[in-house]
PDBQT receptor file of N, H, CA, C and O in Angstrom, charges set to zero:
ATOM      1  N   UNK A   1      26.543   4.158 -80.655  1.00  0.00    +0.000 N 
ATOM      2  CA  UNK A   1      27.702   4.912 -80.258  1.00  0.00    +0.000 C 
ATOM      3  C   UNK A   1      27.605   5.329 -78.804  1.00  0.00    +0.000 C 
ATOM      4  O   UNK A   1      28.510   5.953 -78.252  1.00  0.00    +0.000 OA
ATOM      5  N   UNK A   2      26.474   4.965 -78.194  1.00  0.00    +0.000 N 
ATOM      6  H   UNK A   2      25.739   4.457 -78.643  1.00  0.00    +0.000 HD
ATOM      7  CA  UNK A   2      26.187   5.374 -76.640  1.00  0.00    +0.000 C 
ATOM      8  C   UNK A   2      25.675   7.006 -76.589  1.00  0.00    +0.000 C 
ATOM      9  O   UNK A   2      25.923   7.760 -75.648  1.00  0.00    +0.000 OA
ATOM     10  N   UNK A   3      24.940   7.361 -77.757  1.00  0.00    +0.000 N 
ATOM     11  H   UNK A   3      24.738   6.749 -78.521  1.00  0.00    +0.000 HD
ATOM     12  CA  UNK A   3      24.550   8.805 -77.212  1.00  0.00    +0.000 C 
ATOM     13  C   UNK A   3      23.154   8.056 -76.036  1.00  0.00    +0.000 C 
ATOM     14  O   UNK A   3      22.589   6.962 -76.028  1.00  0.00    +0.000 OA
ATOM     15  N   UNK A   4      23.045   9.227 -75.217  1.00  0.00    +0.000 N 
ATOM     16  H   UNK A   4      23.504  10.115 -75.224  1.00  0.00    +0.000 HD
ATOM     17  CA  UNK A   4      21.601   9.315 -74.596  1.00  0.00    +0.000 C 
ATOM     18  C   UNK A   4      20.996  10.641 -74.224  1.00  0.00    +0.000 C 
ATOM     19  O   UNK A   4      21.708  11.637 -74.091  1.00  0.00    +0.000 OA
ATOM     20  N   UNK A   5      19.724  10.668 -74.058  1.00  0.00    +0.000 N 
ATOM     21  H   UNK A   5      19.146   9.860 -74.166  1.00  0.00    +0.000 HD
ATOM     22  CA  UNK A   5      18.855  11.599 -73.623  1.00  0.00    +0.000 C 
ATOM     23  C   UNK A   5      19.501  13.119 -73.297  1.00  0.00    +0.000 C 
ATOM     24  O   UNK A   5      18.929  14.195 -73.474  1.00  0.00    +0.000 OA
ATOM     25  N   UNK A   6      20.893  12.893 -72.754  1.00  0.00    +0.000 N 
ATOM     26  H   UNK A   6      21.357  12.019 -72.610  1.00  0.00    +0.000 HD
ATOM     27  CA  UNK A   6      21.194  14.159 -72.363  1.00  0.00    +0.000 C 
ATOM     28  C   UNK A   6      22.420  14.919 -73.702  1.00  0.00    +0.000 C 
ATOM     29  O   UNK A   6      22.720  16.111 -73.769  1.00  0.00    +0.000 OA
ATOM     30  N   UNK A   7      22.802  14.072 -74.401  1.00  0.00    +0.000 N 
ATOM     31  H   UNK A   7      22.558  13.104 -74.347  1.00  0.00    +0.000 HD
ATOM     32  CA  UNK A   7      23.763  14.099 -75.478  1.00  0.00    +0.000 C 
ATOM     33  C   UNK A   7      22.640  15.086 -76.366  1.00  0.00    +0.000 C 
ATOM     34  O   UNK A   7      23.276  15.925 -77.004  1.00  0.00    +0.000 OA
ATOM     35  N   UNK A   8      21.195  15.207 -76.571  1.00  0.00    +0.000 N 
ATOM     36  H   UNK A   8      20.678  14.525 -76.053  1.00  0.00    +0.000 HD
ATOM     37  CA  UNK A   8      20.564  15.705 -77.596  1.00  0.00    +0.000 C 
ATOM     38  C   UNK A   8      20.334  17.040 -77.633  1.00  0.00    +0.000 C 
ATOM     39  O   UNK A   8      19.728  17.463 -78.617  1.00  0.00    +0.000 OA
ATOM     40  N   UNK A   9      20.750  17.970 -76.610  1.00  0.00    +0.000 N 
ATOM     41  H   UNK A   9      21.243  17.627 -75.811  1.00  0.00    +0.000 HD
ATOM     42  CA  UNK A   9      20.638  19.163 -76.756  1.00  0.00    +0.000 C 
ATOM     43  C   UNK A   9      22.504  19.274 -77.784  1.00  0.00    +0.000 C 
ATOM     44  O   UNK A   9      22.371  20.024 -78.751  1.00  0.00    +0.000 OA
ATOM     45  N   UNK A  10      23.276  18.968 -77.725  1.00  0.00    +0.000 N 
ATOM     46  H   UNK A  10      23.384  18.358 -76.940  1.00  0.00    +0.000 HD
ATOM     47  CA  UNK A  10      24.575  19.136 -78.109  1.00  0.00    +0.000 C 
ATOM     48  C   UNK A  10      24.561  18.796 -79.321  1.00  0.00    +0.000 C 
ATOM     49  O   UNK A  10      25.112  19.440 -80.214  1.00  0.00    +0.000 OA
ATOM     50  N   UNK A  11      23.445  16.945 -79.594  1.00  0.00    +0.000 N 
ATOM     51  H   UNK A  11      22.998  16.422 -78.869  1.00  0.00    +0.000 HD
ATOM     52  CA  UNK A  11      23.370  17.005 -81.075  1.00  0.00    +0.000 C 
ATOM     53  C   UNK A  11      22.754  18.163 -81.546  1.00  0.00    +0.000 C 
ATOM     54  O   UNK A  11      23.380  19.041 -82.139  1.00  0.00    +0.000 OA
ATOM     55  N   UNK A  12      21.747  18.203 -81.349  1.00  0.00    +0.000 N 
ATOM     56  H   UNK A  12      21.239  17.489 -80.866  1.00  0.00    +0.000 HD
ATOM     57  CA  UNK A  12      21.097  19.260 -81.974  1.00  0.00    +0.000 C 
ATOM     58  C   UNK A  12      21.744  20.752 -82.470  1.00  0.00    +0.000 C 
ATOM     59  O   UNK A  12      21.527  21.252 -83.574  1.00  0.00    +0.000 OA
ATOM     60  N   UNK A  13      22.630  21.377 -81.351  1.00  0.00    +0.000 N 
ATOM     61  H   UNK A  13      22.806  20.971 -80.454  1.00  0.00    +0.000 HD
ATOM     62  CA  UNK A  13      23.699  22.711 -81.933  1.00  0.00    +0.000 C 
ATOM     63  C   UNK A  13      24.641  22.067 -83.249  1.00  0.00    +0.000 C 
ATOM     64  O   UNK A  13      24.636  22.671 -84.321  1.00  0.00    +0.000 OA
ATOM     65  N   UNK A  14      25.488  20.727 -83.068  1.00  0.00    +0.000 N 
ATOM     66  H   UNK A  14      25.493  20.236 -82.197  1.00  0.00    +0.000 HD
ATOM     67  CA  UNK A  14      25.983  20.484 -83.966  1.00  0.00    +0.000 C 
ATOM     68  C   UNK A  14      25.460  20.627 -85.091  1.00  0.00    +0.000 C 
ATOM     69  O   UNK A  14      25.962  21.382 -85.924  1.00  0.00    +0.000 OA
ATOM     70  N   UNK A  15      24.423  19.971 -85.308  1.00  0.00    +0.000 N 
ATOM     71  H   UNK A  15      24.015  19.358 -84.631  1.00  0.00    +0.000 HD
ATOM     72  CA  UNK A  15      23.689  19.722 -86.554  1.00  0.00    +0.000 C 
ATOM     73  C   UNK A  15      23.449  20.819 -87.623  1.00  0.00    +0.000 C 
ATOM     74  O   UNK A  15      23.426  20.754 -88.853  1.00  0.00    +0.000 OA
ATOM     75  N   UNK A  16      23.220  22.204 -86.457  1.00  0.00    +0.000 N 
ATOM     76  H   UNK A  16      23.239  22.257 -85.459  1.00  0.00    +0.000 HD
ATOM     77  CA  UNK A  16      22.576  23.400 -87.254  1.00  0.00    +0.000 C 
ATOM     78  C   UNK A  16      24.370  24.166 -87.048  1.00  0.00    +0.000 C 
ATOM     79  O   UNK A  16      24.427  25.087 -87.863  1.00  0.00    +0.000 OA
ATOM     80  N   UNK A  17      25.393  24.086 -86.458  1.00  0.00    +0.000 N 
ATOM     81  H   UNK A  17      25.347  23.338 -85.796  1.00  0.00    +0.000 HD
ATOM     82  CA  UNK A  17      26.816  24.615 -86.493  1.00  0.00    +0.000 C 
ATOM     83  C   UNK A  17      27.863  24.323 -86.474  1.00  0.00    +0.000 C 
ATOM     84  O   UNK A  17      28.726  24.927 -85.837  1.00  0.00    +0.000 OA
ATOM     85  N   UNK A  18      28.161  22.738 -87.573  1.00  0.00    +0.000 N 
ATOM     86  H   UNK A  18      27.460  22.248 -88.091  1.00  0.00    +0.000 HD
ATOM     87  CA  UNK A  18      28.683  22.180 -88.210  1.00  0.00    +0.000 C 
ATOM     88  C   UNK A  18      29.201  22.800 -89.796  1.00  0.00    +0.000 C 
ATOM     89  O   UNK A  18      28.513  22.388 -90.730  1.00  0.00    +0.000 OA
ATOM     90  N   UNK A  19      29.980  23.443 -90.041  1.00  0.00    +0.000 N 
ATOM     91  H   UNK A  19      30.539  23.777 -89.282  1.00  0.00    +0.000 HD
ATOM     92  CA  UNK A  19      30.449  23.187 -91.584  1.00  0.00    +0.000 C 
ATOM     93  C   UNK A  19      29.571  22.177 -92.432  1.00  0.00    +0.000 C 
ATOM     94  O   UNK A  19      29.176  21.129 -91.921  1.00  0.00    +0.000 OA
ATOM     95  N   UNK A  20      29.337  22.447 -93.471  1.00  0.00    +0.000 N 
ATOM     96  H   UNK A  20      29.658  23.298 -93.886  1.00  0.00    +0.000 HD
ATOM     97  CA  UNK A  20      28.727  21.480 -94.569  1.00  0.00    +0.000 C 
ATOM     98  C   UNK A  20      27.377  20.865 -94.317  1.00  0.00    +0.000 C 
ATOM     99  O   UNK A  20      26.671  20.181 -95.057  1.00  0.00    +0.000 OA
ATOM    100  N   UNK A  21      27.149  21.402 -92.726  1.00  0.00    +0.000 N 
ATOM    101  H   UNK A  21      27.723  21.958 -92.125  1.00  0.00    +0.000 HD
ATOM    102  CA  UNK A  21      25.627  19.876 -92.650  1.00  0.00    +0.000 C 
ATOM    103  C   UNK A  21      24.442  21.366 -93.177  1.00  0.00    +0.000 C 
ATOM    104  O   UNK A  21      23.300  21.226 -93.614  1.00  0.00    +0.000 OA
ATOM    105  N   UNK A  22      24.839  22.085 -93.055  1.00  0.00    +0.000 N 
ATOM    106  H   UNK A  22      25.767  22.199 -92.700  1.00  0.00    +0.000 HD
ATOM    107  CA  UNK A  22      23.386  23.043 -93.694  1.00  0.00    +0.000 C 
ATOM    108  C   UNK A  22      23.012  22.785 -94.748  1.00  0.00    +0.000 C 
ATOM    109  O   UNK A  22      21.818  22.826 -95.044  1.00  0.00    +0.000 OA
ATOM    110  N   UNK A  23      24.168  22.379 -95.759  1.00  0.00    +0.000 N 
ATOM    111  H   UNK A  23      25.138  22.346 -95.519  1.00  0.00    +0.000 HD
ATOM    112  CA  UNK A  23      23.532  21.868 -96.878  1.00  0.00    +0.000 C 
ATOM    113  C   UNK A  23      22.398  20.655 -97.228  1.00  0.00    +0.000 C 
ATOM    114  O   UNK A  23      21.446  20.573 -98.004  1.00  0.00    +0.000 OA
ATOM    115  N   UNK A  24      23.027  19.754 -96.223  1.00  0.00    +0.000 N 
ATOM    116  H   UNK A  24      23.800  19.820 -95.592  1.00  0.00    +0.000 HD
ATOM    117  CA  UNK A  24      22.356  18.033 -95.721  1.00  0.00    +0.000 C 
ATOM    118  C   UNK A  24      21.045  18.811 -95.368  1.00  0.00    +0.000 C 
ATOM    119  O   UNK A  24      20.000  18.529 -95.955  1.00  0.00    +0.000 OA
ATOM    120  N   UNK A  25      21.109  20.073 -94.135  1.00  0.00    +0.000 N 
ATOM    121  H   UNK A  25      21.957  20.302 -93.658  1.00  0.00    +0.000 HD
ATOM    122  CA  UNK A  25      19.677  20.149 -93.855  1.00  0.00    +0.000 C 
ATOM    123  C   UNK A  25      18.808  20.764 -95.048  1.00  0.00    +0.000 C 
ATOM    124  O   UNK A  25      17.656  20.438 -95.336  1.00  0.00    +0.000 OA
ATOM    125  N   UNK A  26      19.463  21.555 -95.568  1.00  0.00    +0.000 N 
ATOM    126  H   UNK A  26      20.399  21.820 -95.334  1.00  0.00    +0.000 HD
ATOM    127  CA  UNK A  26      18.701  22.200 -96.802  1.00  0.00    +0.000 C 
ATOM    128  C   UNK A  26      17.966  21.234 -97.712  1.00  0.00    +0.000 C 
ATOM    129  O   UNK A  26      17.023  21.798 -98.268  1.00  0.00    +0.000 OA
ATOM    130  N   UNK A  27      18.086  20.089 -98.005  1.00  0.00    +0.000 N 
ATOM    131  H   UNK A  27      18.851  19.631 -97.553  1.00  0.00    +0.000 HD
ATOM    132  CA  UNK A  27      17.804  19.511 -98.757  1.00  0.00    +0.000 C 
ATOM    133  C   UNK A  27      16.857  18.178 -98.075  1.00  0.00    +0.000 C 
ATOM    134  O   UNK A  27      16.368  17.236 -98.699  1.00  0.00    +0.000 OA
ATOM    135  N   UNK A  28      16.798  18.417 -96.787  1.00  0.00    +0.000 N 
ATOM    136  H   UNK A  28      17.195  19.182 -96.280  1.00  0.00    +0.000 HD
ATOM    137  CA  UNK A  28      15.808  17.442 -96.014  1.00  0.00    +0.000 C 
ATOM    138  C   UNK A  28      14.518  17.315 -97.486  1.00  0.00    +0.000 C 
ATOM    139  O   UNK A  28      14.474  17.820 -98.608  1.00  0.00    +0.000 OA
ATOM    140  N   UNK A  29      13.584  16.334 -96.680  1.00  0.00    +0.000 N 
ATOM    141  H   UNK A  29      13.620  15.924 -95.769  1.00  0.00    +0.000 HD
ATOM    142  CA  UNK A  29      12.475  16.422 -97.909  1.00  0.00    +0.000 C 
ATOM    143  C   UNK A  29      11.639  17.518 -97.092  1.00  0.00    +0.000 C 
ATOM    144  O   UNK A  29      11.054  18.381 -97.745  1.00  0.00    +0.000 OA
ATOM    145  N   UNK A  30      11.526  17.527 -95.218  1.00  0.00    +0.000 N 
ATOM    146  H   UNK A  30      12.002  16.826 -94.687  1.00  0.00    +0.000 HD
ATOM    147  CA  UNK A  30      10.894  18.903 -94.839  1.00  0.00    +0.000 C 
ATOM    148  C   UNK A  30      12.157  20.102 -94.309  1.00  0.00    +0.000 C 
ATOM    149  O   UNK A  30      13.385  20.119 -94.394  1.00  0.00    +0.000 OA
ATOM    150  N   UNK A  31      11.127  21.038 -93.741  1.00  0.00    +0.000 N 
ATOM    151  H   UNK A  31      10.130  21.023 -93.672  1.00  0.00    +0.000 HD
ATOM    152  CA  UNK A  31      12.031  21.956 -93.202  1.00  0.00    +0.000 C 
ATOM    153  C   UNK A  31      12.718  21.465 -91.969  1.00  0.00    +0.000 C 
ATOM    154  O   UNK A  31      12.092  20.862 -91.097  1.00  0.00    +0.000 OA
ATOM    155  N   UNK A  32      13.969  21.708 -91.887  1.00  0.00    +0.000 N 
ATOM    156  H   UNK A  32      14.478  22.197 -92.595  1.00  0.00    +0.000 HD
ATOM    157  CA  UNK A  32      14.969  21.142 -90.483  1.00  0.00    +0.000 C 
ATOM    158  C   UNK A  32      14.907  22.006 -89.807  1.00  0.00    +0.000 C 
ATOM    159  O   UNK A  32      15.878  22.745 -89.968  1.00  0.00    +0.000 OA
ATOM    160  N   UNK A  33      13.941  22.489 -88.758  1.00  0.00    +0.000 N 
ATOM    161  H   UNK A  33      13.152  21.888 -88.627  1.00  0.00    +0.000 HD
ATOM    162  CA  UNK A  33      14.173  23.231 -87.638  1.00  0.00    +0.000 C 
ATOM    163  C   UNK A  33      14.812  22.668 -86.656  1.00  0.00    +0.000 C 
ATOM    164  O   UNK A  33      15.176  21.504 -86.822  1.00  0.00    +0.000 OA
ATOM    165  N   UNK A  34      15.113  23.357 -85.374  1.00  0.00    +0.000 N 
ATOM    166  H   UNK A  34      14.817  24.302 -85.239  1.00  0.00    +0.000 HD
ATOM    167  CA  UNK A  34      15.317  22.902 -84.516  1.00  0.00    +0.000 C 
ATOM    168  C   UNK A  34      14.498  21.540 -83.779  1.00  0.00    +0.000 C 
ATOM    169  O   UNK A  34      14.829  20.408 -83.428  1.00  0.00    +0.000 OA
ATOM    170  N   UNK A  35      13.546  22.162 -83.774  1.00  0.00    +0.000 N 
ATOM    171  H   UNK A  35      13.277  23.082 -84.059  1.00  0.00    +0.000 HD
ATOM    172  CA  UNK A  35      12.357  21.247 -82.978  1.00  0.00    +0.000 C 
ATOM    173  C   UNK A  35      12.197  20.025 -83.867  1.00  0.00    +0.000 C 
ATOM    174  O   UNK A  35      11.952  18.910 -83.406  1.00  0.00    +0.000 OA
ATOM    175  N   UNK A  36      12.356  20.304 -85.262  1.00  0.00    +0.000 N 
ATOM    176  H   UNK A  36      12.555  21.209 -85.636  1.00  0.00    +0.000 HD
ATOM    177  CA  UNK A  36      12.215  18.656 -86.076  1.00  0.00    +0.000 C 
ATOM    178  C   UNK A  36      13.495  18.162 -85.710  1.00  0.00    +0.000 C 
ATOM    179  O   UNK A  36      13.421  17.043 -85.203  1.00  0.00    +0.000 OA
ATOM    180  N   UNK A  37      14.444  18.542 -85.781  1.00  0.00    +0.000 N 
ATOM    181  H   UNK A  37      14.504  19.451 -86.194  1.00  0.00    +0.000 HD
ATOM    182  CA  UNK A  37      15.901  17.522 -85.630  1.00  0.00    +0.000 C 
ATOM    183  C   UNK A  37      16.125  17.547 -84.394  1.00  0.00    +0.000 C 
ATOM    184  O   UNK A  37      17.355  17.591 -84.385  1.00  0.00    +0.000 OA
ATOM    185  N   UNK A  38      15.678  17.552 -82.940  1.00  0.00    +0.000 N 
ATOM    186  H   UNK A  38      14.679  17.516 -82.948  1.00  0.00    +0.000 HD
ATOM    187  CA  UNK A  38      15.376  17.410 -81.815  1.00  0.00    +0.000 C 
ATOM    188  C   UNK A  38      14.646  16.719 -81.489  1.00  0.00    +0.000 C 
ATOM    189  O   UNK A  38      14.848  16.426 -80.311  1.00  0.00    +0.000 OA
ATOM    190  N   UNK A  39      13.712  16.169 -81.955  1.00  0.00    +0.000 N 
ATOM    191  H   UNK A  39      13.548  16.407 -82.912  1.00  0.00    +0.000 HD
ATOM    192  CA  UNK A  39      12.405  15.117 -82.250  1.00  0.00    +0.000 C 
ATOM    193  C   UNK A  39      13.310  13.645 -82.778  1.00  0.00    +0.000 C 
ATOM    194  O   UNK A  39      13.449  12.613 -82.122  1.00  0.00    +0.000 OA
ATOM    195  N   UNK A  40      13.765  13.895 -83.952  1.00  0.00    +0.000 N 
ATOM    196  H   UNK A  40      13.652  14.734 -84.485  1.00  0.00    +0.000 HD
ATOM    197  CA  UNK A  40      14.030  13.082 -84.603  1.00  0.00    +0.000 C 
ATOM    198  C   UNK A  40      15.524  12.364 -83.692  1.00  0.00    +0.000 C 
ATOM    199  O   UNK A  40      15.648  11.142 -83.601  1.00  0.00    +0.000 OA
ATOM    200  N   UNK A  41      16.204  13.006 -83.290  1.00  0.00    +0.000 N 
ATOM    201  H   UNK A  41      16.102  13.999 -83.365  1.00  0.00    +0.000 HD
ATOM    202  CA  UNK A  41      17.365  12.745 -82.345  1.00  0.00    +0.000 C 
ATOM    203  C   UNK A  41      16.845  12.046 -80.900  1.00  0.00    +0.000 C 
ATOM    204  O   UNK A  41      17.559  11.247 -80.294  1.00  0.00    +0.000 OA
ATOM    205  N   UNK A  42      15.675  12.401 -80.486  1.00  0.00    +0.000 N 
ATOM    206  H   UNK A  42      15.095  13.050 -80.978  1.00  0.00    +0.000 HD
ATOM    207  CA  UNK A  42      14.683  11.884 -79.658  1.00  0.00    +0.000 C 
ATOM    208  C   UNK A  42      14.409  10.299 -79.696  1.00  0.00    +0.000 C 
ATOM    209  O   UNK A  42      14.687   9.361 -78.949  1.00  0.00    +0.000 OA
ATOM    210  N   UNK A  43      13.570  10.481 -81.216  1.00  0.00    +0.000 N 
ATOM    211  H   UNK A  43      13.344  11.243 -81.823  1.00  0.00    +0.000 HD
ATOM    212  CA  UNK A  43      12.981   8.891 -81.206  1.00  0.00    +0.000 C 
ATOM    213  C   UNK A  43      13.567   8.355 -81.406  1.00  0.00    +0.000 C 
ATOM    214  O   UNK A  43      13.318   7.150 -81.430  1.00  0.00    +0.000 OA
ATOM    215  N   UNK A  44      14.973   8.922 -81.743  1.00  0.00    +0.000 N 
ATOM    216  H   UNK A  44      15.175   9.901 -81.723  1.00  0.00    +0.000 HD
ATOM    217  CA  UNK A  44      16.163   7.684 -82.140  1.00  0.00    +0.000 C 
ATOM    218  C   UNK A  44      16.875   7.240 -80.853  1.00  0.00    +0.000 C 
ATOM    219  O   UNK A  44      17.893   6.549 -80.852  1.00  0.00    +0.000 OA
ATOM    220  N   UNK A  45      16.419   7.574 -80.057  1.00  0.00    +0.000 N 
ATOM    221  H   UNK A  45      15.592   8.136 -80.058  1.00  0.00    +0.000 HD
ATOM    222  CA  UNK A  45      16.922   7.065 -78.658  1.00  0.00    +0.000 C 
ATOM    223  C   UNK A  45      16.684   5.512 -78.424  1.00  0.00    +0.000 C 
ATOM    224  O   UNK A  45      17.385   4.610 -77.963  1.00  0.00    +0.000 OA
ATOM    225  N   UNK A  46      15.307   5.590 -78.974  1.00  0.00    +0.000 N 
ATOM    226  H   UNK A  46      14.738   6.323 -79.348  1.00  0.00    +0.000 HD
ATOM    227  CA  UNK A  46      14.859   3.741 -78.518  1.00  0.00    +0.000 C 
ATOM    228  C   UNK A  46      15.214   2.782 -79.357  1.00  0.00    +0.000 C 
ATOM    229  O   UNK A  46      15.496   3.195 -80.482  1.00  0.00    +0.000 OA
ATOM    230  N   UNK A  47      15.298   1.588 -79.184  1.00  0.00    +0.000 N 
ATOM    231  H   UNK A  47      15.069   1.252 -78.270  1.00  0.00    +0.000 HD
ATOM    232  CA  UNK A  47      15.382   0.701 -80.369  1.00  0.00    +0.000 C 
ATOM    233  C   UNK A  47      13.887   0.446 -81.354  1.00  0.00    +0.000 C 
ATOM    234  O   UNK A  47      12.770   0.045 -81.027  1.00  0.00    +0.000 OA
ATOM    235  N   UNK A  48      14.224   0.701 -82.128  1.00  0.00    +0.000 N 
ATOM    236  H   UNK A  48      15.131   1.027 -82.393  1.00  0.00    +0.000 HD
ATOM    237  CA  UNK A  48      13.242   0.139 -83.243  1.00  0.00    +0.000 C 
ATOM    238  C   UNK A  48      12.308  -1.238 -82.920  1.00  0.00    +0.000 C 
ATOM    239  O   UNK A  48      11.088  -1.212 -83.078  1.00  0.00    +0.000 OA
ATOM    240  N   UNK A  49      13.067  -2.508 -82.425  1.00  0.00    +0.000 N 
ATOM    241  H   UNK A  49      14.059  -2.529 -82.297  1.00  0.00    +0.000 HD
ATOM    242  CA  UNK A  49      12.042  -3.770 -82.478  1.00  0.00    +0.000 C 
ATOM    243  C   UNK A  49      11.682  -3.779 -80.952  1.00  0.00    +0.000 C 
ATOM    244  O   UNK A  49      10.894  -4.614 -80.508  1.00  0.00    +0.000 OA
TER     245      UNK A  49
């Protein structure tokens, strides 16, 4: 979708002040802090192969 590096502070507010996604985070298999779904929004920057 063209996010990059600078898009991840913005994902990150969404994520935790979005309607309905608290539930999505509640139910992670760990705890969704900030710093984990900031990480994870991170490594998803690169391609996989």
């Amino acid at each position: 979708m063209g996010y990059t590096d600078q898009d991840v502070d913005k994902l990150v507010h969404l994520a935790f002040n979005t309607p309905s996604l608290d539930g999505l985070l509640g139910i992670a298999p760990i705890k969704a802090t900030e710093k984990v779904v900031r990480a994870i929004f991170e490594d998803s920057m690169a391609p996989l192969a």
